[in-house]
C-alpha positions as CSV (number, residue, x, y, z in Angstrom):
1,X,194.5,265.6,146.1
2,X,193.1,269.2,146.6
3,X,190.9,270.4,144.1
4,X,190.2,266.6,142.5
5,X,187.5,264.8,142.7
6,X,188.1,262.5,145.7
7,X,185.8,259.7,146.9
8,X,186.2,258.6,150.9
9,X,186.7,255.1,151.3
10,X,186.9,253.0,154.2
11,X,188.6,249.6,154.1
12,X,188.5,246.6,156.8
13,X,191.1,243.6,156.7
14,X,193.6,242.3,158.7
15,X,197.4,243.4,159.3
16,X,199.5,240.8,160.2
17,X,202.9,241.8,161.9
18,X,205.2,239.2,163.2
19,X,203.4,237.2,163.2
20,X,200.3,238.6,165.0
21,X,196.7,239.3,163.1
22,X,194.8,242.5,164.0
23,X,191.6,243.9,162.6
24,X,191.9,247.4,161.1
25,X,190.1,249.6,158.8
26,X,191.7,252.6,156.9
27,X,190.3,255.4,156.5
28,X,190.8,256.3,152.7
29,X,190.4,258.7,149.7
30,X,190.6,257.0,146.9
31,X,191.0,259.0,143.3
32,X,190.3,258.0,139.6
33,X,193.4,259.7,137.3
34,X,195.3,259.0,134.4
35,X,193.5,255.2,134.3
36,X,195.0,254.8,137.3
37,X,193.1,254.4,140.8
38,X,195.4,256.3,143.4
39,X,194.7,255.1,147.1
40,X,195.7,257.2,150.3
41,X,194.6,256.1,154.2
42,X,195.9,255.2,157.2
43,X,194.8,252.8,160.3
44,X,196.0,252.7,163.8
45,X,196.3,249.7,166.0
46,X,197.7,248.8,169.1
47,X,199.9,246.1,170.3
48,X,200.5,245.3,173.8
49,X,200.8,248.6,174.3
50,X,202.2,250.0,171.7
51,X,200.8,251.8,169.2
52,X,201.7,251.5,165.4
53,X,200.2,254.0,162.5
54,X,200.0,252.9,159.1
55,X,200.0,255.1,156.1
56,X,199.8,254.7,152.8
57,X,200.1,258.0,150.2
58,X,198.4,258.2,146.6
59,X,199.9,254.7,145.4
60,X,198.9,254.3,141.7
61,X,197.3,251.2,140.4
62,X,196.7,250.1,137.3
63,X,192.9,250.3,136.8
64,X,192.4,247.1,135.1
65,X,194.2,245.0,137.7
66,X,192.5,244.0,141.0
């Protein structure tokens, strides 16, 4: 995303695996291109233990679908 203008973005929900809801926010850049919205963040969350990190790179969506 170098050299494009890129907006931080911080989002808080819930990540359910197997069965088992957490609380996490990911910390995000979010970035306006092509009339597409192009997300990429990552969260971290523990589980009994273990640790799990979540990534998610420059996805496109379609800007006119929530």
């Amino acid at each position: 995303m170098e050299g494009r203008p890129v907006v931080p973005l911080k989002m808080k929900g819930k990540l359910n695996v197997k069965g088992v809801d957490k609380d996490v926010t990911f910390d995000s850049n979010a970035l306006y291109e092509q009339n597409q919205l192009k997300l990429s963040g990552s969260t971290v969350v523990t589980f009994g233990g273990s640790l799990a990190i979540c990534r998610d790179d420059l996805r496109p969506e379609s800007a006119g679908n929530p």
